[in-house]
VEXDREN-2710 file (C-alpha; in Angstrom, 1 decimal):
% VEXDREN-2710
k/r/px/py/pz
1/UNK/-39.5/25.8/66.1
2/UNK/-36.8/22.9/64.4
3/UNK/-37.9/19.6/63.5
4/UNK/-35.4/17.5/63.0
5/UNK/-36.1/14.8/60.2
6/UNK/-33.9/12.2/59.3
7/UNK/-33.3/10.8/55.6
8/UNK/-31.7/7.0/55.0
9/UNK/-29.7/6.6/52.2
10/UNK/-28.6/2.8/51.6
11/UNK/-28.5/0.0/48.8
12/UNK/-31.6/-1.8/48.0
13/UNK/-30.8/-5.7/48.0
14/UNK/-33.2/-6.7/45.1
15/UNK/-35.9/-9.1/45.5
16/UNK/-34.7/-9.8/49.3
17/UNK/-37.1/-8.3/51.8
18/UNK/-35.6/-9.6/54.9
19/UNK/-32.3/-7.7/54.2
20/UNK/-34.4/-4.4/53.4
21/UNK/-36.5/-4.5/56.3
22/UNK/-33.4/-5.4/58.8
23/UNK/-31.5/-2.1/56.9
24/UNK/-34.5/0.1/57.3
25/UNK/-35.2/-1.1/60.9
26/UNK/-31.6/0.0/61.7
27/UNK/-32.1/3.3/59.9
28/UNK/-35.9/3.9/62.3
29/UNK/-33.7/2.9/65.4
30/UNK/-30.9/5.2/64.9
31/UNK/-33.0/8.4/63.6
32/UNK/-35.1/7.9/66.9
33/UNK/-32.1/7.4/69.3
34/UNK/-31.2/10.9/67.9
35/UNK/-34.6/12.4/68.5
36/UNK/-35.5/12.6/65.0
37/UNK/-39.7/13.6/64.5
38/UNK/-39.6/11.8/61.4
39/UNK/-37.4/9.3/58.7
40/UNK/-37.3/8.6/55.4
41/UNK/-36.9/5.5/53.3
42/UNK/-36.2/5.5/50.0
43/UNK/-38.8/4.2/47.1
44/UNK/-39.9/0.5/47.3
45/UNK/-37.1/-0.1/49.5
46/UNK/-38.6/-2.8/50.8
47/UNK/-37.7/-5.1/47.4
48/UNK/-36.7/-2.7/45.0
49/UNK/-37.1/-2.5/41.4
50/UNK/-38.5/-6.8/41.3
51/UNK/-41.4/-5.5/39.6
52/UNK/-42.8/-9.2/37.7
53/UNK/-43.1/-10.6/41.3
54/UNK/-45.4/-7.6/42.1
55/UNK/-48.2/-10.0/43.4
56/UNK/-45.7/-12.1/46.0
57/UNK/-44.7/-8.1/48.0
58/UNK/-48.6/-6.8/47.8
59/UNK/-49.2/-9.9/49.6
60/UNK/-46.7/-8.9/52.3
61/UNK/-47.4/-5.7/52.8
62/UNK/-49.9/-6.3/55.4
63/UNK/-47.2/-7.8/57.4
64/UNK/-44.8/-5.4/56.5
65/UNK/-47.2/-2.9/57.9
66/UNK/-47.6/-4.2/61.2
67/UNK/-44.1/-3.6/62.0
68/UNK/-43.8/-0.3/60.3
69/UNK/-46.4/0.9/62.3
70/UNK/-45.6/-0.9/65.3
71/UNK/-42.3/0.6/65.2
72/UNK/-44.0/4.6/64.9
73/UNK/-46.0/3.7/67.8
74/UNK/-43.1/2.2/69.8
75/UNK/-40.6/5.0/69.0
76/UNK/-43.0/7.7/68.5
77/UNK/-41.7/8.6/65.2
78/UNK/-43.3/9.5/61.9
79/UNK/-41.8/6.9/58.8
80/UNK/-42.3/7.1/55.3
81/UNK/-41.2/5.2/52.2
82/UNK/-43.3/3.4/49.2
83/UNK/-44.0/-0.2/48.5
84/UNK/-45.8/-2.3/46.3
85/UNK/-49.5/-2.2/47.0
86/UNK/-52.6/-4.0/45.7
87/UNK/-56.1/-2.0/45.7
88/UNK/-59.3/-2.1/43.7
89/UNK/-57.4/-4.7/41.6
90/UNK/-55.1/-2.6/40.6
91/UNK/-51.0/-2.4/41.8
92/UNK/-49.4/0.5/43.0
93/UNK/-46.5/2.5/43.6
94/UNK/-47.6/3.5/47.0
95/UNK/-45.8/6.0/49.5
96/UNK/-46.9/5.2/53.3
97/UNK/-46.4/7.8/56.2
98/UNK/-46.8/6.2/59.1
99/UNK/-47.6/8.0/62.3
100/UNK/-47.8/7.4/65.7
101/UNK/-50.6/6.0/67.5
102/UNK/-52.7/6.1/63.9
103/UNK/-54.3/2.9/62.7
104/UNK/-53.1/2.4/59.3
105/UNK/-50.8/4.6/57.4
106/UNK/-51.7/7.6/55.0
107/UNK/-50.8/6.7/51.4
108/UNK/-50.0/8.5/47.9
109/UNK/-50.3/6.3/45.1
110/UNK/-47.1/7.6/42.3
111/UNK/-49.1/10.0/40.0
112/UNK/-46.1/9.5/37.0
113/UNK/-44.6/6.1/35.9
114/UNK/-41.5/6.1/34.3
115/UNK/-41.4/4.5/31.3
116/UNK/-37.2/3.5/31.4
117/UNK/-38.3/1.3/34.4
118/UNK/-41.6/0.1/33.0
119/UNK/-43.8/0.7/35.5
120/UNK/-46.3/2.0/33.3
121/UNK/-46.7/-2.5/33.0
122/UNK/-46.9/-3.3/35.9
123/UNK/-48.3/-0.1/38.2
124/UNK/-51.6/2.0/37.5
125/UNK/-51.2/5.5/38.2
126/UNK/-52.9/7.6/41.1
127/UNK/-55.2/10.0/40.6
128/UNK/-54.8/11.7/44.2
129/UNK/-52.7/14.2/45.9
130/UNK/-51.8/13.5/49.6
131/UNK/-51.2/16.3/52.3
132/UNK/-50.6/15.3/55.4
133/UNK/-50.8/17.5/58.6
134/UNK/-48.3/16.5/61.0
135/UNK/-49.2/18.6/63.8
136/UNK/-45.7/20.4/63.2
137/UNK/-46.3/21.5/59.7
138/UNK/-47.7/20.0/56.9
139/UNK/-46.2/17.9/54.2
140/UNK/-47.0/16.4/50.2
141/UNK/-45.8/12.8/49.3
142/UNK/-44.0/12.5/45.8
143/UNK/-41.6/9.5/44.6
144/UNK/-38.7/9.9/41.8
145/UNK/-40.1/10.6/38.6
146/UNK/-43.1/13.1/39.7
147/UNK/-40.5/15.8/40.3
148/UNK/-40.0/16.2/36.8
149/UNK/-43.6/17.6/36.9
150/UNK/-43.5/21.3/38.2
151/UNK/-47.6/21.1/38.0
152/UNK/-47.5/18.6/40.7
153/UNK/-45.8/20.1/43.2
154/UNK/-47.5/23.5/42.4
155/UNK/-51.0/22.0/43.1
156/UNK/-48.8/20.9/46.7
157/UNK/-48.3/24.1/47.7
158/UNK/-51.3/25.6/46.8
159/UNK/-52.8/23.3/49.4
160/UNK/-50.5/24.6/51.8
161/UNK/-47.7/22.0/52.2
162/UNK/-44.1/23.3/54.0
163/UNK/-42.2/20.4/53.2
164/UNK/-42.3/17.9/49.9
165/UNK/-41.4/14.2/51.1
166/UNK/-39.8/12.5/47.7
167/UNK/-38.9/9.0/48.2
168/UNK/-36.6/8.0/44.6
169/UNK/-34.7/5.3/42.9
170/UNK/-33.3/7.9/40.9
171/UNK/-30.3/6.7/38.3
172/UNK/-27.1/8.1/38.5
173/UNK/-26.7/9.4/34.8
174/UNK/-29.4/11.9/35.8
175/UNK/-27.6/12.9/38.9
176/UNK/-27.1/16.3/37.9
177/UNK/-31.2/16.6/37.2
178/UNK/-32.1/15.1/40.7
179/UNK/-29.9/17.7/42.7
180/UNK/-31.0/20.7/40.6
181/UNK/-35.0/19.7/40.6
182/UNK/-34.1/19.4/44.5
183/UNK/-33.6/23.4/44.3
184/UNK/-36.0/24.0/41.6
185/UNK/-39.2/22.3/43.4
186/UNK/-38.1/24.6/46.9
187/UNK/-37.2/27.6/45.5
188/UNK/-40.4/27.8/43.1
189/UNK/-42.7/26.7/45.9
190/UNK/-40.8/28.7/48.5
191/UNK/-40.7/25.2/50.7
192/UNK/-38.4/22.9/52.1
193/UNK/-37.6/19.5/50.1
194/UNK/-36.8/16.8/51.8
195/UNK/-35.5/13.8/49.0
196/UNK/-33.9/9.7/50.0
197/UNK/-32.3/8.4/47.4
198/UNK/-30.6/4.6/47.3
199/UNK/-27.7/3.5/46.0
200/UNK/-25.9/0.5/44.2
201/UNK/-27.4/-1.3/41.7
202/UNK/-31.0/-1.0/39.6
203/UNK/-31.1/-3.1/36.7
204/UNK/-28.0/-2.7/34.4
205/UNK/-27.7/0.7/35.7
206/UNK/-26.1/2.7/39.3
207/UNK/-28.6/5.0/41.5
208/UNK/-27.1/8.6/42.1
209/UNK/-27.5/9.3/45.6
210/UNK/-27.3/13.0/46.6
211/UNK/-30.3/12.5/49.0
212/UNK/-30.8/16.2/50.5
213/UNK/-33.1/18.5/52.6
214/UNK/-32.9/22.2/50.2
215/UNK/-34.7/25.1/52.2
216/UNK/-36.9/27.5/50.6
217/UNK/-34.1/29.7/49.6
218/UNK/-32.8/26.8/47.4
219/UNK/-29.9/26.3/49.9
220/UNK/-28.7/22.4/50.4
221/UNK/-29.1/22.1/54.1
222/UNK/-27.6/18.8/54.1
223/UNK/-26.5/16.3/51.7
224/UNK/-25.6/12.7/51.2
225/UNK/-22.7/11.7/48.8
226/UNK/-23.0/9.4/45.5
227/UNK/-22.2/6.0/46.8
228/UNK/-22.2/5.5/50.7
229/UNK/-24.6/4.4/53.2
230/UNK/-25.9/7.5/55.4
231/UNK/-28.6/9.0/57.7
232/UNK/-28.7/12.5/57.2
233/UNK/-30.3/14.2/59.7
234/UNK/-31.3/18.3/59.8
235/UNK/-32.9/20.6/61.7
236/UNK/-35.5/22.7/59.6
237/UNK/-37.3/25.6/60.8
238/UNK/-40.4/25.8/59.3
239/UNK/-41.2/29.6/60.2
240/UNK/-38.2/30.4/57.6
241/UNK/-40.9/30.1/55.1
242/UNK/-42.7/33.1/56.0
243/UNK/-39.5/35.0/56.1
244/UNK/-38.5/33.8/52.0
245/UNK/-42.0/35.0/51.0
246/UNK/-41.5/38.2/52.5
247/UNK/-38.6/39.1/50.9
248/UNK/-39.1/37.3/47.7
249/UNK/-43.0/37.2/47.2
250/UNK/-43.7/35.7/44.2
251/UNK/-45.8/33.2/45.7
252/UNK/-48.0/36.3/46.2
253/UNK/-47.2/37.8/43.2
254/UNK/-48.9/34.5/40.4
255/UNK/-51.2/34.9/38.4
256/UNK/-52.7/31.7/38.7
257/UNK/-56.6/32.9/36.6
258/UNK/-54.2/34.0/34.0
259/UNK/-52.4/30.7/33.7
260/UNK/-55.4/28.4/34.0
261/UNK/-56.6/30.9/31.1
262/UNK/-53.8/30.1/28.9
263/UNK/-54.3/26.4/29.9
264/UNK/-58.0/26.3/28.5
265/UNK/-57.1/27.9/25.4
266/UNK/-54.2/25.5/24.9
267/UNK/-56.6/22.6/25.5
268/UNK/-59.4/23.7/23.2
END
């Protein structure tokens, strides 16, 4: 069976809220009009990258949620994205999926901070994986910088996932890296990736763009240029999973007591 999931690709105004939210309203609106199951924001879209006034979006997000999830509910759509969050005294880089008719929304706290942006100042890290089972299929959150980290997305699809949400700020001198960790992650994992990336401005330096859905062959199902606005929207059929692992199965074929071996010993 297809799902169609939509993926918004626009520029983060910095520090402005207001224009974020009316930009990633418009994005929910359109992806539901074309019968999209789910959309995806981009990371901290909400303010972007205004990271020393931390304390004035955590105390919005409540708010912030409200609609979000109203929206879901209204529109019976599933929306994802990350925002600043505050918990246990500690701030967050938090990806929320919001579902439909569902309370509050299921959160993964970003497991890497990336240093170039100092997060690693202002954010504490999670400690948590966060599969979600959409009745459709199920799916792992990730933002930006934790698809560097192979290990992460392993212990994903070990737990089952079909599809890797990755909401990113992800520069555009790294472009090159994004779009071929895109493939890497599916073709590895033998699952569909699903990536929003922004564009414009972060800091003194341009985002890249290229926001994709890659199947588990590695082949880019749709992408997103460098520098313009877009909602991408594809089909994915999930059961072309079962079809890569037949003909390929090296998801069968790991040795994972062997590598968790060689991980002890390294570790000693």
């Amino acid at each position: 069976m297809g799902i169609k999931i939509a993926l918004a690709q626009f520029e983060i105004a910095l520090g402005d809220p207001e224009v974020n939210l009316r930009s990633g309203t418009a994005a929910i609106l359109q992806a539901a009009a074309e019968s999209c199951q789910l959309v995806q924001l981009p990371e901290l879209w909400i303010c972007g990258y205004d990271l020393p006034n931390r304390t004035r979006y955590s105390q919005l997000v409540p708010t912030w949620t409200k609609q979000l999830q109203s929206l879901a509910d209204q529109h019976n759509i599933v929306i994802g994205g990350s925002t600043i969050t505050l918990q246990d005294n500690q701030y967050h880089n938090t990806y929320q999926l919001f579902q439909p008719g569902r309370p509050t929304p299921t959160s993964y706290h970003k497991t890497h901070l990336f240093q170039l942006l100092d997060e690693q100042k202002y954010f504490s890290p999670g400690e948590d994986l966060t599969v979600v089972d959409l009745g459709w299929g199920k799916v792992g959150l990730a933002l930006c910088y934790d698809l560097r980290f192979p290990e992460l997305i392993r212990a994903y699809a070990e737990r089952g996932i079909e599809c890797l949400l990755v909401a990113a700020q992800w520069g555009q001198k790294r472009s090159d890296h994004w779009r071929t960790l895109l493939k890497a992650r599916a073709i590895e994992n033998q699952i569909f990736v699903a990536a929003t990336n922004a564009i414009g401005p972060i800091l003194e330096n341009q985002l890249a763009g290229f926001s994709a859905v890659v199947d588990p062959w590695g082949n880019v199902v749709t992408e997103a240029g460098p520098d313009q606005s877009a909602l991408l929207t594809a089909e994915i059929d999930l059961s072309e999973i079962a079809r890569v692992r037949e003909v390929v199965p090296s998801t069968r074929n790991r040795r994972a007591a062997l590598y968790r071996r060689w991980a002890d010993e390294i570790s000693i």
